[in-house]
C-alpha positions in Angstrom: -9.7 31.8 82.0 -12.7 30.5 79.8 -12.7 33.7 77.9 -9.1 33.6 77.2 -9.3 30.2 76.4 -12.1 31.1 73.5 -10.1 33.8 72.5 -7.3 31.7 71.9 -9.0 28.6 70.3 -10.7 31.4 67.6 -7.4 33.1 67.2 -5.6 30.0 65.7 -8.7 28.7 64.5 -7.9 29.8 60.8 -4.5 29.1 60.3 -4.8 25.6 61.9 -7.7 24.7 60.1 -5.8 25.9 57.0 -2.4 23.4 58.2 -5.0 20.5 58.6 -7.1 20.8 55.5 -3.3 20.8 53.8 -2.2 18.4 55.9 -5.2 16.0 56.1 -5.7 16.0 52.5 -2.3 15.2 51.5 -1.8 12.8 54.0 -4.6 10.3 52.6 -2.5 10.3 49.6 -0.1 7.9 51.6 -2.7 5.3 51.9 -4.1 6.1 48.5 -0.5 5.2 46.9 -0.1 2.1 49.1 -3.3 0.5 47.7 -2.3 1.9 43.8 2.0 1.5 43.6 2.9 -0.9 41.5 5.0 -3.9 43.0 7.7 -6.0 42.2 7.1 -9.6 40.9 10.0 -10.7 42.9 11.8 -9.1 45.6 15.5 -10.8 45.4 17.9 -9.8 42.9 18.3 -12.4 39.5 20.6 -15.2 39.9 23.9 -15.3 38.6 26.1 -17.6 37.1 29.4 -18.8 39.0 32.8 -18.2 36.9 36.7 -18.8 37.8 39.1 -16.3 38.4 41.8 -16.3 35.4 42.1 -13.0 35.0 44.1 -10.3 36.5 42.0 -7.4 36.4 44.7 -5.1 37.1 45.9 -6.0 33.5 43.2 -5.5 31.8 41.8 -2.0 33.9 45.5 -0.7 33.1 45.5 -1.7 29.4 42.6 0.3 29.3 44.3 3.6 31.0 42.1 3.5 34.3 44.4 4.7 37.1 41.9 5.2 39.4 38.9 3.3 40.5 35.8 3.9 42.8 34.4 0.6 42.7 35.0 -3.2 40.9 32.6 -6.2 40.4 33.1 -9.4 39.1 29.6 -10.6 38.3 28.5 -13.2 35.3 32.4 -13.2 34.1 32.3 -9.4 33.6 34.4 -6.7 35.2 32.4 -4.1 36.2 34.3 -0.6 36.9 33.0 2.6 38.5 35.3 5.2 38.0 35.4 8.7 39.3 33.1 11.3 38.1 31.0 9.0 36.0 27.8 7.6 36.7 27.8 4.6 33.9 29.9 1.7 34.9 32.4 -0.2 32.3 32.7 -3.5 31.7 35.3 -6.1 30.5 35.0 -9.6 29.6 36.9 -11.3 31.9 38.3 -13.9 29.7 39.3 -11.4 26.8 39.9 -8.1 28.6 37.8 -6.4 25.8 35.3 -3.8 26.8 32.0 -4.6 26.4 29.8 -1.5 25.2 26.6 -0.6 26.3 26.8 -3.7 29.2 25.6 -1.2 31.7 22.3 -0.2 30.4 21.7 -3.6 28.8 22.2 -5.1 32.3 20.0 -2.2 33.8 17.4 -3.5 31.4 17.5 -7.3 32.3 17.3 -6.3 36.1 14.4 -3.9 35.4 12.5 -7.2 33.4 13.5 -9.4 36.4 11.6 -7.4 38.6 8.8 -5.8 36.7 7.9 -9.0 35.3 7.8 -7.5 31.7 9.7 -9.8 30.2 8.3 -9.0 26.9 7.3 -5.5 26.8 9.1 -3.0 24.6 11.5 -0.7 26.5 11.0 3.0 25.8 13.4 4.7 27.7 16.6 3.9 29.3 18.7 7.1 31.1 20.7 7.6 33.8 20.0 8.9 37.0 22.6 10.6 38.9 20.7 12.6 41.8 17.3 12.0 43.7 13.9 14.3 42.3 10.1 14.3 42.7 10.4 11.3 40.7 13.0 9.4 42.7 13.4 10.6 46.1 15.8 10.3 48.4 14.1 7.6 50.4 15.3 5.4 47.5 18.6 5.7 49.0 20.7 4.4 45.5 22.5 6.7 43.2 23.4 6.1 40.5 20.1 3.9 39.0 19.0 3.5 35.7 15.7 3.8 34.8 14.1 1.7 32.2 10.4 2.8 31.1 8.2 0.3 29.4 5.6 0.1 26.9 3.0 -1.2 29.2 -0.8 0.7 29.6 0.5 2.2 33.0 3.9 3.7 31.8 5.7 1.8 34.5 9.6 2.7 35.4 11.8 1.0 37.6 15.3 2.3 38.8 17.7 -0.3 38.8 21.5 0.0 40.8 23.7 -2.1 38.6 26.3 -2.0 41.1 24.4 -4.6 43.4 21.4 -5.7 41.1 18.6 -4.0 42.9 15.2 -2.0 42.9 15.4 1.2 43.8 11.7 2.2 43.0 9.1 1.0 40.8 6.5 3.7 39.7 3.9 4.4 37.0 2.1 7.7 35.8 -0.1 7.4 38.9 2.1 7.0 41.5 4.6 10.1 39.9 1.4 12.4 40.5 0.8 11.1 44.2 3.9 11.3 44.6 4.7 15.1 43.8 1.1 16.1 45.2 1.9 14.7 48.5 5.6 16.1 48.7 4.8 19.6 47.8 2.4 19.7 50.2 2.6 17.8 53.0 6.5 17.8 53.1 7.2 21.3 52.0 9.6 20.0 49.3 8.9 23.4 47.2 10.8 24.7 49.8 14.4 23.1 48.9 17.3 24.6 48.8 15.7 27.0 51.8 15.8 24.4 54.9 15.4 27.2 57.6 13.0 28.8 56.2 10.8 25.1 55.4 11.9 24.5 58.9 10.4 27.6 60.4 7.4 27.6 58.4 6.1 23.9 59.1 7.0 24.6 62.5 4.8 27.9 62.7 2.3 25.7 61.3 2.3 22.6 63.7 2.1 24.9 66.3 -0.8 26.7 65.5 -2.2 23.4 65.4 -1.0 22.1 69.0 -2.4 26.0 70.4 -5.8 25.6 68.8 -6.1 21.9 70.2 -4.4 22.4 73.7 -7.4 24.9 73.5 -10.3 23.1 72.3 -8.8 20.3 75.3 -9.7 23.0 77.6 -13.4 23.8 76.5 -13.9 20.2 75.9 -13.6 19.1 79.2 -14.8 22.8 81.1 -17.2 23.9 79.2 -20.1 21.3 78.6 -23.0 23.6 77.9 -25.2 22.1 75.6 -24.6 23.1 71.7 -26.7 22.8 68.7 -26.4 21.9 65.2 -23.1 22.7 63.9 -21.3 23.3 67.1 -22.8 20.4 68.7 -21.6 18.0 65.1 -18.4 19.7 65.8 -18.0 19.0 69.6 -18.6 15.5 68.9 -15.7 15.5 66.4 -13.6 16.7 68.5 -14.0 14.5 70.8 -13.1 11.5 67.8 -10.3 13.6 66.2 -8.5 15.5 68.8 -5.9 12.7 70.0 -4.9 11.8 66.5 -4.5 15.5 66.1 -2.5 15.6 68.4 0.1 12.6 67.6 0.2 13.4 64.0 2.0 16.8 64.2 4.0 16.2 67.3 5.2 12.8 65.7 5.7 15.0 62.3 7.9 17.6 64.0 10.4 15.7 65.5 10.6 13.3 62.7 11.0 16.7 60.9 14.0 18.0 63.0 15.6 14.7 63.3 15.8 13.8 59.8 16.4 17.5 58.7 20.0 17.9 57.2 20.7 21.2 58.3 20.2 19.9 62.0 20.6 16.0 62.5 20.4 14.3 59.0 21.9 11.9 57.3 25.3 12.7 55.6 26.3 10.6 52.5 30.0 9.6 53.0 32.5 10.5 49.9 33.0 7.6 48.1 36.2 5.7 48.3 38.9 6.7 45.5 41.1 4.3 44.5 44.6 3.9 42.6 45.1 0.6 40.7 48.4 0.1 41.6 47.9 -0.1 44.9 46.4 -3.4 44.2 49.0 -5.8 45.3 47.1 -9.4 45.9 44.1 -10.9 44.1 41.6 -13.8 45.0 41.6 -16.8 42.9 39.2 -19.5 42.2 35.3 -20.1 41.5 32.9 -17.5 42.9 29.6 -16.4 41.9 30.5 -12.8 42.8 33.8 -10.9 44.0 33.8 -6.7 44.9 36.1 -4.2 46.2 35.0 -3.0 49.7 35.7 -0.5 52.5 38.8 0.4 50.6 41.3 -2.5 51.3 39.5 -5.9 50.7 38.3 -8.5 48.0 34.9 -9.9 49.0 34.7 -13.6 47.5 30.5 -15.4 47.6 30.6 -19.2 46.5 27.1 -19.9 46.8 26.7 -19.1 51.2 30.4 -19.4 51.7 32.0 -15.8 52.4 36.0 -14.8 52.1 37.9 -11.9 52.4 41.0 -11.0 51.1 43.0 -8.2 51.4 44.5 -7.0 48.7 47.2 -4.7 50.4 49.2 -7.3 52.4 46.9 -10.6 50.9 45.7 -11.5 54.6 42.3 -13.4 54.7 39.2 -13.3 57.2 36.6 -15.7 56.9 32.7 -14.8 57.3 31.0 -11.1 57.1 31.1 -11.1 61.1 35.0 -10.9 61.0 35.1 -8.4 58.2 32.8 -6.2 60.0 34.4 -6.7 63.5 37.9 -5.5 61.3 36.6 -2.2 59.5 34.7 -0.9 62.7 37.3 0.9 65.1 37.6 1.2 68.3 35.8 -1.1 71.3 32.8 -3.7 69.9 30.1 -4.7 72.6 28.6 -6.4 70.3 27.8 -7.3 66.2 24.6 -9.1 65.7 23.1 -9.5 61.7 19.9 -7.4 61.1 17.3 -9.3 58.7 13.8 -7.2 59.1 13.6 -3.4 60.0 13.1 -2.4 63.8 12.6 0.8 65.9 16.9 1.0 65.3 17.0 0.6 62.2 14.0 1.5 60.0 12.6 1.1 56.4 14.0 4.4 55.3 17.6 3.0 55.8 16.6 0.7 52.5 19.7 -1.7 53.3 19.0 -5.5 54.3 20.4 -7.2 55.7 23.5 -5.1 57.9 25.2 -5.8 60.7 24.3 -4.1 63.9 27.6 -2.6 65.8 27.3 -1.2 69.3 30.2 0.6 70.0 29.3 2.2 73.4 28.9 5.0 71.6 26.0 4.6 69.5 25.1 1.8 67.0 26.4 1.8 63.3 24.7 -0.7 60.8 27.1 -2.1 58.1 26.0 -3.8 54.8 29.2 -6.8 54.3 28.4 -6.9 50.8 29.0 -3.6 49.8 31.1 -2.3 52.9 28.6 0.8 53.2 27.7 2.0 56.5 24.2 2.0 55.8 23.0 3.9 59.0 24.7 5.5 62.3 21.7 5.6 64.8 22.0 7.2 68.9 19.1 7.1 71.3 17.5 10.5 69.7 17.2 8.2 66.7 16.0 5.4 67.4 13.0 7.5 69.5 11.9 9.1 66.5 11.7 6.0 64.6 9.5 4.7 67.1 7.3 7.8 67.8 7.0 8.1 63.8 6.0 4.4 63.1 3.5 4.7 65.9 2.0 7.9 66.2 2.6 8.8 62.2 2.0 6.1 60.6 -0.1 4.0 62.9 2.6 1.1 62.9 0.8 -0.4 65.8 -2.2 -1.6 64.3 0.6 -3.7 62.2 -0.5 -6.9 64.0 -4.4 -6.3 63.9 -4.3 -5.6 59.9 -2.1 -8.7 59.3 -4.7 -11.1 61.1 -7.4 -9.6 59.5 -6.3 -9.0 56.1 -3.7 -11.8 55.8 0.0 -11.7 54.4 -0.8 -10.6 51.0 0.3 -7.0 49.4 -2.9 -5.4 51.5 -1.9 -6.9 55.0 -2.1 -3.2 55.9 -4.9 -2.2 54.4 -7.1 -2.5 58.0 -4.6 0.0 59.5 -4.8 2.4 56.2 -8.6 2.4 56.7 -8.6 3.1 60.3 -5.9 6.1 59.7 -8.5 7.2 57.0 -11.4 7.5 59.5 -9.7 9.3 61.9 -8.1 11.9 59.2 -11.7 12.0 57.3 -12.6 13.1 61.3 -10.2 15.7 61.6 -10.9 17.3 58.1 -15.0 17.5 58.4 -14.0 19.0 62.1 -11.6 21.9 60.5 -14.6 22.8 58.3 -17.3 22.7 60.8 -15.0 25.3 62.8 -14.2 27.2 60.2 -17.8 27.9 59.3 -18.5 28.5 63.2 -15.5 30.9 62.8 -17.0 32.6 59.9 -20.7 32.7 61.7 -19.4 34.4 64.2 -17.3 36.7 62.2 
C-alpha cells in the first residue's frame, strides 16, 4: 500500500503541480484586483426630477411609426423607448413629442460622471455595448451599457445601463489586464464556444489535483520517517497547504458545473415584445419615474409611494408586494424583500433589492422595478453559493477582516491576506515537489 501510494503521489505529481502553479498564480490576481479596481464615488443612481403626466405617449410613439416596443421610461420628462433589435434607446420630450437626438449617450455620459466622480474630465469615448467580453463580463449582468472612457491618468471606463441608471462596471487599464490574465487562465475562458471540452479539461485537471493530495494525505499521516532539506521544507508545507488545497478545487468544480450553461446555468429570458396598440389605459399625475413591466403593467414611484396600473383592463395594485404576488403563478408560501446578498441569492445575481418568492418549488427573486426575474435558485444552488463563498473565496473570515480593518473599501483586506499566505503555501510546495520529482527522475 505505501508503495502504491508513492507511486501514485509521483504519477500526478507533474500535472498537479502544473494545475496549481496555473491556478495559484492566477488566483492572487483576485485579491491583487480587489486592492487596485477603481470604485465608484457613489453607489445609488443620480436623482431625478418629478414631472406630470400630460402626455399620451401612445400619440407621440405612433407619430413616430413605432409599432412595437420592448421597453418605455418616463424619467426627467423624457420618454425613453427600447425597441426591438436596437441597442440605443430613443427619446421624446414629453411635453412636445419631439425626439430628442443623441439623449441616450448624453444621458450615458451624465450617469458615467455621477458615478466616477469626473465631473470635469474630458470624455474620450462613448460606444455601445451590446454583448459581454474580457472587458465586460458577464458577471456584469446588464446589456445593453454604454461605456464612456475618460481622459483621466488611469484611462478609466464605466458601463452605464440607461434603462435603470446604473453601474455596470467601472475599470481602468489595470484592471482590463487582471482581468483577462485571470480569465484565461484560471477560468479557461480561451475555451469559449467549446464548453465540453473546457469542462472536461478543468475537470482532468482538478482531479489530478484531489489524486496527488488524497495521496500526499496518506504519506503524511503513515509515513513519518524523518526527511531532510527539501523534502523535509516540503513536508512541512504540506502540512500548511494541503486543506486549502483541498477546498479550493472541490469548491471550484462544483461552482464550475453549477454555473456551467451547457449543464445548470443561467438562461437569459427573451425580452418582452410589445405592440403599441395594445396599450389601452395610461397612469396620470406626478411621478418621479413610470415604466412598462412584466408585459401588462405601468409602474408609477412618487418619491416611496408605489402604484400599479394595468394598462390592458386599467385595474390598479398598490405596493411592489402585490405586484409581485400577481406576476408569480401558481401557490406563494411566502414573498419577503431581499436588501443585502445571502447564501440564496449571491453577488453574482447583481440585482438589489428583489423579492424573494418561495413557491414550494424552489425560490425565484423578482426586481419590482424592472419586473425581471433576476434569479431562479433550488437547493443545488443555493449549496454552491455557500460552498463557493466559503471554501473559494474565504467568505468566512468576512467578520474577522471587518473588525480588524474597519468598514472602509479594504474591510477585506485581512481575509485577502490570509487567502494569500495559504496560496503563497501551496505554490512554494508545488515547486519543492516538482524539484524532488525531477531529483529523482
Amino acid at each position: 500500500m505505501k508503495a502504491k501510494m508513492i507511486g501514485w503521489h509521483r504519477r500526478f505529481a507533474l500535472i498537479s503541480a502544473v494545475a496549481v502553479l496555473l491556478w495559484g498564480v492566477s488566483g492572487l490576481l483576485h485579491p491583487l484586483m480587489s486592492w487596485t479596481n477603481p470604485r465608484p464615488v457613489s453607489f445609488m443612481p443620480p436623482a431625478v426630477e418629478a414631472f406630470s403626466i400630460n402626455k399620451d405617449v401612445r400619440d407621440i410613439l405612433k407619430r413616430n411609426e413605432i409599432l412595437q416596443v420592448t421597453g418605455l421610461r418616463i424619467v426627467d420628462g423624457q420618454l425613453q423607448v427600447s425597441v426591438p433589435g436596437d441597442g440605443e434607446r430613443l427619446y421624446f420630450d414629453l411635453k412636445s413629442g419631439k425626439p430628442i437626438p443623441d439623449a441616450d449617450r448624453n444621458r450615458a455620459m451624465m450617469v458615467a460622471r455621477h458615478y466616477t466622480g469626473l465631473t470635469d474630465a474630458p470624455i474620450i469615448g462613448a460606444s455601445l455595448v451590446t454583448e459581454f467580453s474580457n472587458q465586460y463580463t458577464y458577471i456584469n449582468r446588464y446589456l445593453p451599457v454604454w461605456k464612456i472612457t475618460f481622459d483621466d491618468p488611469r484611462h478609466i471606463s464605466a458601463y452605464v445601463d440607461t434603462d435603470t441608471d446604473r453601474l455596470g462596471a467601472i475599470t481602468d487599464t489595470r484592471k482590463v489586464i487582471l482581468q483577462t490574465l485571470f480569465q484565461t487562465v484560471h477560468t479557461g475562458q480561451w475555451l469559449e464556444g467549446l464548453e465540453p471540452l473546457r469542462l472536461a479539461l478543468i475537470t482532468l485537471l482538478v482531479g489530478a489535483v484531489l489524486s496527488m493530495a488524497v495521496a500526499g494525505l496518506y504519506m503524511l499521516v503513515r509515513m513519518r520517517g524523518r526527511r531532510k532539506g527539501a523534502r523535509q521544507f516540503h513536508r512541512l508545507l504540506a502540512y500548511a497547504a494541503l486543506f486549502p488545497l483541498l477546498m479550493f478545487p472541490v469548491s471550484g468544480l462544483f461552482h464550475l458545473f453549477v454555473q456551467s450553461p451547457l449543464l445548470y446555468g443561467d438562461h437569459d429570458a427573451e425580452p418582452m415584445v410589445l405592440n403599441v396598440d395594445d396599450i389601452k389605459f395610461m397612469p396620470k399625475g406626478k411621478a418621479d419615474e413610470v415604466r412598462l413591466v412584466a408585459s401588462a403593467w405601468w409602474r408609477v414611484q412618487s418619491g416611496k409611494d408605489v402604484t400599479y396600473k394595468n394598462f390592458i383592463d386599467g385595474s390598479t395594485l398598490k405596493g411592489d408586494k402585490a405586484f409581485v404576488r400577481q406576476v408569480v403563478p401558481g401557490e406563494i408560501k411566502g414573498i419577503d424583500l431581499v436588501t443585502s446578498f445571502s447564501d440564496e441569492y449571491g453577488f453574482a445575481y447583481k440585482r438589489l433589492p428583489v423579492w424573494r418568492v418561495d413557491t414550494g418549488h424552489g425560490l425565484t427573486f423578482i426586481e419590482a422595478r424592472t419586473g425581471v426575474v433576476a434569479a431562479r435558485v433550488d437547493p443545488l444552488k443555493i449549496a454552491e453559493t455557500w460552498s463557493f463563498s466559503r471554501f473559494h473565496k474565504w467568505q468566512f473570515l468576512d467578520g474577522i477582516s471587518e473588525q480588524v480593518m474597519g468598514k472602509g473599501p479594504l474591510k477585506n483586506a485581512l481575509r485577502d491576506a490570509v487567502m494569500v499566505v495559504f496560496m503563497l503555501t501551496g505554490l512554494g510546495m508545488a515547486v519543492l515537489g516538482l524539484m524532488i520529482r525531477r531529483r529523482k527522475s
